[in-house]
VOGU-3710 file (C-alpha; in Angstrom, 3 decimals, decimal comma):
1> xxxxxxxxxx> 0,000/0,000/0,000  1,870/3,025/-1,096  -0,406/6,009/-0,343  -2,226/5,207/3,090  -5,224/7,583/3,553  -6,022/9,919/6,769  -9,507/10,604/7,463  -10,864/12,102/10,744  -14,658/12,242/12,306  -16,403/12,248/15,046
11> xxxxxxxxxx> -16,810/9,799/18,230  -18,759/10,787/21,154  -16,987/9,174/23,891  -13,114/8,952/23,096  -12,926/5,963/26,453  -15,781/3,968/24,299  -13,791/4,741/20,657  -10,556/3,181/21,881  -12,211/-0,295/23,787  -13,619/-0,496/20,034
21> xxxxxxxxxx> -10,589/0,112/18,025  -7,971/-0,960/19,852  -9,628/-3,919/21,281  -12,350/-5,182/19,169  -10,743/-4,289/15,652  -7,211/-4,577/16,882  -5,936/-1,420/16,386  -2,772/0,278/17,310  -3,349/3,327/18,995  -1,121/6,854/17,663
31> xxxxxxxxxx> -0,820/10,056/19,543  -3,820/11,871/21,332  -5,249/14,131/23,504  -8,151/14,669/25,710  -10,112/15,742/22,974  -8,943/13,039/20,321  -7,308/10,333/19,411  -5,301/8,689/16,287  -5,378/4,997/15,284  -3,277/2,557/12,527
41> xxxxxxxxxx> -6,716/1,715/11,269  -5,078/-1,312/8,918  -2,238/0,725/7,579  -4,023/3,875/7,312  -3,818/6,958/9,936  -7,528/7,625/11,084  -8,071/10,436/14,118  -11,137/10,233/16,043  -12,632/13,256/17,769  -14,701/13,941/20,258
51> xxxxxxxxxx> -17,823/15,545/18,930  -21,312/14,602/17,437  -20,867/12,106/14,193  -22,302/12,638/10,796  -25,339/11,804/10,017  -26,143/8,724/7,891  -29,242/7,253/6,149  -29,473/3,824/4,353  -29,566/5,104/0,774  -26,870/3,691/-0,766
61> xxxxxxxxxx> -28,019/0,819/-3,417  -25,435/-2,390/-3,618  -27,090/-5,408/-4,868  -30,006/-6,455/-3,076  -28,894/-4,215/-0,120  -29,580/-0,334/1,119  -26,520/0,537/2,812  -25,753/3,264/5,318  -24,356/6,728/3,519  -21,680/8,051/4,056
71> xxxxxxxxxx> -19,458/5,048/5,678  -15,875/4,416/6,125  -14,699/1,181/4,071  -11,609/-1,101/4,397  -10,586/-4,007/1,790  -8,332/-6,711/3,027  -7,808/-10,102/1,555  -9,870/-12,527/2,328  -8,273/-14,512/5,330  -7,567/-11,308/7,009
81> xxxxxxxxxx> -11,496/-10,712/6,719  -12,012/-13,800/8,612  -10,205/-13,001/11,301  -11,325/-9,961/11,721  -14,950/-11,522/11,262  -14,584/-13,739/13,867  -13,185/-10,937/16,271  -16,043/-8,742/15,760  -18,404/-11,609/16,405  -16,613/-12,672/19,275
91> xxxxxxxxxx> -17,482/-9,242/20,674  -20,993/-9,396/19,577  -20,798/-6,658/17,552  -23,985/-6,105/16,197  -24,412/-6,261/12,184  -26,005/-3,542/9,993  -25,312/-6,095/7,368  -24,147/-9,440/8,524  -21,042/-11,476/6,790  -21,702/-12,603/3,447
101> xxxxxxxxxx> -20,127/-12,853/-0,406  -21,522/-10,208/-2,686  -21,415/-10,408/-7,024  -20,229/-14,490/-6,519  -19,306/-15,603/-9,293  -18,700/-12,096/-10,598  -16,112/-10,550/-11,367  -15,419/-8,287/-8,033  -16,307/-11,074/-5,888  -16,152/-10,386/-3,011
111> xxxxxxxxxx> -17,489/-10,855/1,017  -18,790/-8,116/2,931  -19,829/-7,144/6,359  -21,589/-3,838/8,043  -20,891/-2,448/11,485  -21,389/0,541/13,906  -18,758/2,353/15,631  -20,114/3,009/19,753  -21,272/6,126/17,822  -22,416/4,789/15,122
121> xxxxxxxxxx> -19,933/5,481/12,674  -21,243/2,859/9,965  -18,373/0,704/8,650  -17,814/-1,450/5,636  -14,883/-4,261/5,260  -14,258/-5,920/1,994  -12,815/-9,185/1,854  -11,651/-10,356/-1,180  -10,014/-14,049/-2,143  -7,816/-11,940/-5,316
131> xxxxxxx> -6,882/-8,699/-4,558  -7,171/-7,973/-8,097  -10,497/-7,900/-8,004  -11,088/-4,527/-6,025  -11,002/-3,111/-9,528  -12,585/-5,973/-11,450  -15,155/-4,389/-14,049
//
């Protein structure tokens, strides 16, 4: 990954943010203060902080499915998907959209999972089996 991005929103309670990304997703934390907080959210910088989140509404049309707009995404290959499956339902994290391959068959296969933040940040992880296929067409 050559170009990591940075993106930065809005968590209401900072205490709740890192119990979720540091110990449910797994993520290393980065610098901080009281009022926010960075993470190595899978190779990329993200900084949480403390304030009222963006609003979302399920309007976004994939497949059969009306996902939650605007949401953070991450792709990873497949077996890293599991895993991080598996944590997340270890934590009984509930699903907007449970586990499940999208386009099989297709090209872009790929398996997919929905998730709130404790603030309800909505998030998306990819999982594909070729990472060539994040671009498939």
């Amino acid at each position: 990954m050559p170009h990591p991005f940075h993106l930065a929103y809005h968590v209401r309670d900072l205490d709740q943010a890192r119990a979720f990304y540091g110990g449910t997703l797994g993520c290393a934390e980065g610098r901080s203060t009281e009022t926010w907080v960075d993470f190595d959210f899978f190779g990329h910088q993200i900084s949480l902080h403390r304030g009222e989140p963006f609003a979302t509404a399920d309007t976004g049309k994939v497949g059969d499915h009306m996902v939650p707009m605007p949401h953070l995404g991450l792709v990873l290959p497949l077996a890293d998907w599991k895993t991080l499956r598996d944590r997340l339902e270890a934590a009984n994290t509930p699903w907007v959209i449970p586990p499940q391959v999208r386009f099989e068959g297709q090209p872009g296969e790929q398996w997919t999972m929905f998730f709130r933040d404790p603030s309800g940040n909505p998030i998306e992880v990819k999982g594909y089996a070729e990472m060539s296929g994040v671009f498939a067409a």
